[in-house]
N, C-alpha and C positions, 0 to 999 in steps of 0.2 A: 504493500500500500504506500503511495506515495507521502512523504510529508507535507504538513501543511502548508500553504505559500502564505507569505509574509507580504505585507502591505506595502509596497513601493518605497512609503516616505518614513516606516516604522523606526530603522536604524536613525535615520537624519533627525528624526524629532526626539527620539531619546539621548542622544548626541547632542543637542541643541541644547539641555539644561544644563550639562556639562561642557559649553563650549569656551565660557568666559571665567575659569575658577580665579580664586582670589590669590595674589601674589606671595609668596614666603618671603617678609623681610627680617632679618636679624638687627636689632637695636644694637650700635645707630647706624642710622641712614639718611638717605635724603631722598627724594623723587621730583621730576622736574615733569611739569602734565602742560600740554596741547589740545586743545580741541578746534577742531579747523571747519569752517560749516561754509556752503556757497549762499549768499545773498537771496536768490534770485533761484527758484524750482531745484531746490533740495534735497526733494522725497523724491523727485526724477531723476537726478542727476547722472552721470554715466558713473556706475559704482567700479570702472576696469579703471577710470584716470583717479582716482582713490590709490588702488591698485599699483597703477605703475608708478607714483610719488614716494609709495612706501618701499617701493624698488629701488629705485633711485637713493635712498636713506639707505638702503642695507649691501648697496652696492658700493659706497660709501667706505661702510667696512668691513667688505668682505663677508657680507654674513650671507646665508645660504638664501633663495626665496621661498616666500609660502606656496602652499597648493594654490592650483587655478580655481578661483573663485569661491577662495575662503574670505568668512567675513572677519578672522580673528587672528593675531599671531604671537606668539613669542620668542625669543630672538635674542642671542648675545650679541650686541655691538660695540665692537673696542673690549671695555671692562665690563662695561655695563648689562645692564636687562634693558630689553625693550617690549613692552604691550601694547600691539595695537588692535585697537577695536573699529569696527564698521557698524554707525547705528545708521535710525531710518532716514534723520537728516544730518548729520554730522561724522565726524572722525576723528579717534583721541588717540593720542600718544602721551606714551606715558614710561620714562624712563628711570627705572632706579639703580643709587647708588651707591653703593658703602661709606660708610664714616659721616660727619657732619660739615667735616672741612674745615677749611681754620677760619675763614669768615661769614654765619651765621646769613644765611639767604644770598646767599653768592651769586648776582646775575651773570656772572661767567657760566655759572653751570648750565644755563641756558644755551651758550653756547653748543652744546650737541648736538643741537638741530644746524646746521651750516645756512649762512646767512643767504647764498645762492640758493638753498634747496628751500626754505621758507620762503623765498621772492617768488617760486614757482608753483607756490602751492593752489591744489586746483578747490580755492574757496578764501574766506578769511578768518582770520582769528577769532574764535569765538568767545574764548578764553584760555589765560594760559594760569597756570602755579607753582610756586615751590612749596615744598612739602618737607619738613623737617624734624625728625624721630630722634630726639636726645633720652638717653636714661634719664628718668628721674629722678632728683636730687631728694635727699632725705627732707631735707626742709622746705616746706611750700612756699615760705615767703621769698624762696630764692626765685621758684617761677615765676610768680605773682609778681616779683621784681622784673624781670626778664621778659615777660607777657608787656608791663608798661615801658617798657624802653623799645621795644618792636614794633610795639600797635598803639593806633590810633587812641585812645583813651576813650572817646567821645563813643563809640562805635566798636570795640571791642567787647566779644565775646567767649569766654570760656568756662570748661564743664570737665567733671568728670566724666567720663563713660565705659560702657563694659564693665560695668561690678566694679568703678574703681580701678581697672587696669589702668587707666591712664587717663591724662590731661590734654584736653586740646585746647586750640587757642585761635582767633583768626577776628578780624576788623572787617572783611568784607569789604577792602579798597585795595585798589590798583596802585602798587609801589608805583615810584621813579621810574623803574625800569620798565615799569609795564606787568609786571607778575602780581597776582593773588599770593599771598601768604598763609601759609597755615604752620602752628606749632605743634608740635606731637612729644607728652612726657610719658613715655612707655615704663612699667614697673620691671625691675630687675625679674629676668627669667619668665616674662609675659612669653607665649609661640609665637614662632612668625608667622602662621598663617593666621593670628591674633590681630598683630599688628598689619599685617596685609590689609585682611578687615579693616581697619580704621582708618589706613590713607587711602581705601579704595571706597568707601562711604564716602570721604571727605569731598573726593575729587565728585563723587557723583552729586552730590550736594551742590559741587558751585555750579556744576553744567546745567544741570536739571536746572536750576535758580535761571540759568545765563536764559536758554532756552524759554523757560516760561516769562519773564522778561520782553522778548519780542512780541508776545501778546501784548504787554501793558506797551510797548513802543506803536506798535500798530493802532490801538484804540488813540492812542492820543494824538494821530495822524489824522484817524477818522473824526473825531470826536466833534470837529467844529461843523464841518458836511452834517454830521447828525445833527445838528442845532437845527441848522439851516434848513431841511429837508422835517424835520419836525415844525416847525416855526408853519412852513408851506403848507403844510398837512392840515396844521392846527385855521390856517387860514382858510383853506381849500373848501373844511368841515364847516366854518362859518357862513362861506359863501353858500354852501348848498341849503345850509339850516334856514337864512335868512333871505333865501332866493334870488343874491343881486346879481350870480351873471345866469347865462341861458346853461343847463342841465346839460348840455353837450358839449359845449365848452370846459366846464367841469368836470366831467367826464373825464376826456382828453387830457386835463393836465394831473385828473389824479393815476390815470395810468400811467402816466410819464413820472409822478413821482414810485408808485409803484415797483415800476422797472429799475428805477434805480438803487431802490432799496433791495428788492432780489441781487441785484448787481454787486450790490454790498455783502450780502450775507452769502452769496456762493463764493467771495472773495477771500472773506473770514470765516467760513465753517470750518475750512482742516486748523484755520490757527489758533480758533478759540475751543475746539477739541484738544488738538495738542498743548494747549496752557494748560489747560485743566488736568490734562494727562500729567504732564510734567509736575506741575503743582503738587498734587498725590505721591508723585516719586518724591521730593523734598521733602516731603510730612514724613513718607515712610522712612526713609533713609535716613533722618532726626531719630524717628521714633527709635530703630533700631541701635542708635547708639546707645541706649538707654541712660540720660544724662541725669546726673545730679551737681546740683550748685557748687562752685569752686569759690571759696572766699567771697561771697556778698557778689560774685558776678554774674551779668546775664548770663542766661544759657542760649545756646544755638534757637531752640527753642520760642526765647522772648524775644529774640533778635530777630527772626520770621513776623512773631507777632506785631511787633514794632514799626517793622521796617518791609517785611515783603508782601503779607495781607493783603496791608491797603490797597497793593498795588494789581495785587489777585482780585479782589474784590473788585475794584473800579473795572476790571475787563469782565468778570460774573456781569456788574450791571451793564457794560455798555452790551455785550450780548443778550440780556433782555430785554433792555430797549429797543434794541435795532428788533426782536423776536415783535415785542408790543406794537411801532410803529408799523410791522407789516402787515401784522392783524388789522390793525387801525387801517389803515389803507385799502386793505382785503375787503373791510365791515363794509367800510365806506362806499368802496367800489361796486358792490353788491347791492346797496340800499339806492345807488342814485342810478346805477343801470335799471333797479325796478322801476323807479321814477318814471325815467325815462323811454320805460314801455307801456305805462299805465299811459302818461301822455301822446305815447305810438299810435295805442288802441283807442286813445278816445278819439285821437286824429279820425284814424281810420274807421270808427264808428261815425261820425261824420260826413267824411267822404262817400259809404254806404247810405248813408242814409239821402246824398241832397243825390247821388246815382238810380238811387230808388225815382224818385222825385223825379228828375229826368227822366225814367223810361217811364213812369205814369205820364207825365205831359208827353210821350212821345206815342204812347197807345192812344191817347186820346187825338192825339193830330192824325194817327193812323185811322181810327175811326170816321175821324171828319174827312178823310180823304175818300177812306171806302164810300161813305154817303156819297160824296162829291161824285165818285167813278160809275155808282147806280145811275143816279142821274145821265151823267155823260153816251154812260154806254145805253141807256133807256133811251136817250133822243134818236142817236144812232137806228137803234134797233125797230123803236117805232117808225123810223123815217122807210127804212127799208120795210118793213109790214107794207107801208103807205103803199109803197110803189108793188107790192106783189096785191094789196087788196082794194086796188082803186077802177081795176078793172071791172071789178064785181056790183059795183055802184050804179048801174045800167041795172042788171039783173034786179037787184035786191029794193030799187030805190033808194037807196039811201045814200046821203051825201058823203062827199069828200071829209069832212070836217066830221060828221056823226060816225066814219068808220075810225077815224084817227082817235076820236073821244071815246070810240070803245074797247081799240087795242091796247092803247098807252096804261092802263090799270092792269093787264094780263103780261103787259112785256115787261114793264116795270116790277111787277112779283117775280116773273122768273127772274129775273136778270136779281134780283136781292137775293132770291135763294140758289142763284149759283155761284154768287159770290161769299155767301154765306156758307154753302158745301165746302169752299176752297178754302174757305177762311180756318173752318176747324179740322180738316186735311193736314192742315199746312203744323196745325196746332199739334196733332196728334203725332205726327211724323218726328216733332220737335219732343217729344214728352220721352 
């Protein structure tokens, strides 16, 4: 008996949960993260020039290529590790490295990426960071030192996480150089694939942020056009309520605002999904650190609350508004086309009726003509009687004039009742 066959895509999708494991790092270390995204049709983009950019880097140094048309890789280049991942709009690199180095966020270290192989990259910066894993010092107030000589004060955040394995740290601004910052105080003897965990949350933390981000950029593009096209709407609804222009007129220009509004939301559907998408990854990937308060400081946590929220929030609302405005529109559009059939039909009950009208007066002229045609054709007809019964007036005695006064009542009945035969002929053939 044969065995049984396996589903095509069985192996690939069980492979797929396993395709991105979390890094082994040893305390300390450091990691330098990339995310490189195109502007402009991202979730289309050609994912082979992905591809051959991460080629180009590994050719670099000498390190071997990935399989054809893998989404994931790992890789010694030089000394280092390298991780690259393929999401659905973007590409992260992500290189780590042993030791701390002897000056604390070293933008040399950036340097690994070559300055001609970043000028070619096929997309732009999305974000980039350093990433920094020192043991942790017995004394807290030595990091809580070291946290304020780094970061921002105003804007810094840090927490324990992981049961207390460690300390992170981060302000959520763009050094001098252009890098994110994050601190990492790992506990003596924590695993590396512990600490993997925690710079591989971090890093997904800023992306996910960076990414959902472009929603609250887009609404704030859009946001004034929505005034404006609300403002129209609200005017539009006026005019129909208060009847000052003509119901077709209005019509017309609320289709037109209409279409614009679809125009809008087929523009923003994938990007007010994907915020929301993303958004939930940041909650979750907090959540997961499982943070508790470090010295009276925010947590990653408050600092969402604070600072990212609102800005989720304000793209939640401008997506139901633009959802509200089109129903608005929709309602509207629906109530004044009814209008303006109600006014169709009375038109056209109208024009029935005064067509009615017309063919009554045109029956009755039809009538006064048939009389008129009796007549016509009765003088005819008695004229010719005349002349076949004038001869007979010798015979009969009787005059010209007494035969003519006795046929004209017998030619005149016929001639009514054969026009009168044709008339409901003519009727009957019609029916």
């Amino acid at each position: 008996m044969p065995p049984i066959q396996d589903h095509p895509l069985r192996y690939a999708l069980a492979n797929e949960l396993h395709a991105r494991p979390f890094p082994s790092l040893k305390t300390p270390c450091r990691a330098v993260y990339l995310a490189v995204k195109k502007q402009v049709g991202a979730v289309t983009r050609d994912r082979e020039e992905d591809r051959r950019h991460l080629i180009a880097l590994l050719d670099r140094y000498g390190t071997q290529h990935p399989q054809p048309g893998t989404t994931h890789f790992s890789g010694q280049i030089g000394q280092h590790m390298l991780k690259w991942e393929q999401h659905t709009e973007f590409v992260t690199y992500t290189v780590f490295m042993d030791g701390v180095g002897d000056r604390p966020f070293d933008p040399a270290d950036f340097d690994v990426f070559p300055d001609d192989w970043l000028d070619q990259a096929p997309g732009f910066r999305l974000t980039s960071a350093l990433i920094r894993v020192a043991e942790r010092p017995a004394d807290e107030a030595q990091i809580d030192a070291e946290l304020q000589k780094t970061f921002v004060q105003e804007s810094l955040a840090a927490s324990r996480v992981i049961d207390d394995e460690a300390v992170v740290g981060t302000d959520f601004r763009i050094d001098p150089a252009g890098q994110m910052r994050f601190a990492v105080y790992a506990n003596p003897g924590i695993g590396a694939r512990r600490v993997g965990r925690i710079v591989q949350r971090l890093c997904e933390v800023e992306t996910y942020k960076a990414m959902s981000m472009l929603g609250f950029s887009r609404v704030r593009q859009i946001s004034p056009r929505m005034g404006e096209i609300d403002d129209e709407l609200t005017r539009l609804m006026s005019d129909m309520t208060q009847s000052v222009a003509q119901p077709e007129q209005t019509l017309k220009a609320l289709l037109s605002v209409s279409e614009e509004l679809e125009s809008l939301s087929a523009q923003m559907s994938f990007r007010f999904g994907a915020t929301e998408a993303y958004e939930a990854l940041v909650a979750q990937r907090i959540q997961v650190l499982r943070e508790d308060r470090f010295r009276g400081r925010q947590s990653f946590r408050e600092f969402m609350a604070r600072r990212y929220d609102p800005a989720m929030r304000t793209v939640k609302s401008a997506r139901g508004r633009l959802e509200t405005m089109s129903n608005r529109a929709m309602r509207a559009g629906d109530l004044l086309r009814t209008r303006v059939e109600v006014q169709r039909s009375a038109q056209n009950q109208q024009l029935l009726e005064s067509m009615n009208q017309r063919a009554d007066l045109q029956l009755r002229l039809q009538k006064t003509v048939e009389g008129l045609s009796v007549v016509a054709i009765s003088y005819y007809a008695v004229s010719l009687a005349g002349y076949v019964l004038y001869p007979l007036s010798g015979v009969t005695g009787l005059s010209k004039g007494m035969i003519t006064a006795m046929v004209t009542p017998v030619v005149v009945l016929a001639v009514w009742l054969m026009i009168r035969r044709i008339h409901h002929k003519i009727e009957k053939d019609g029916h």
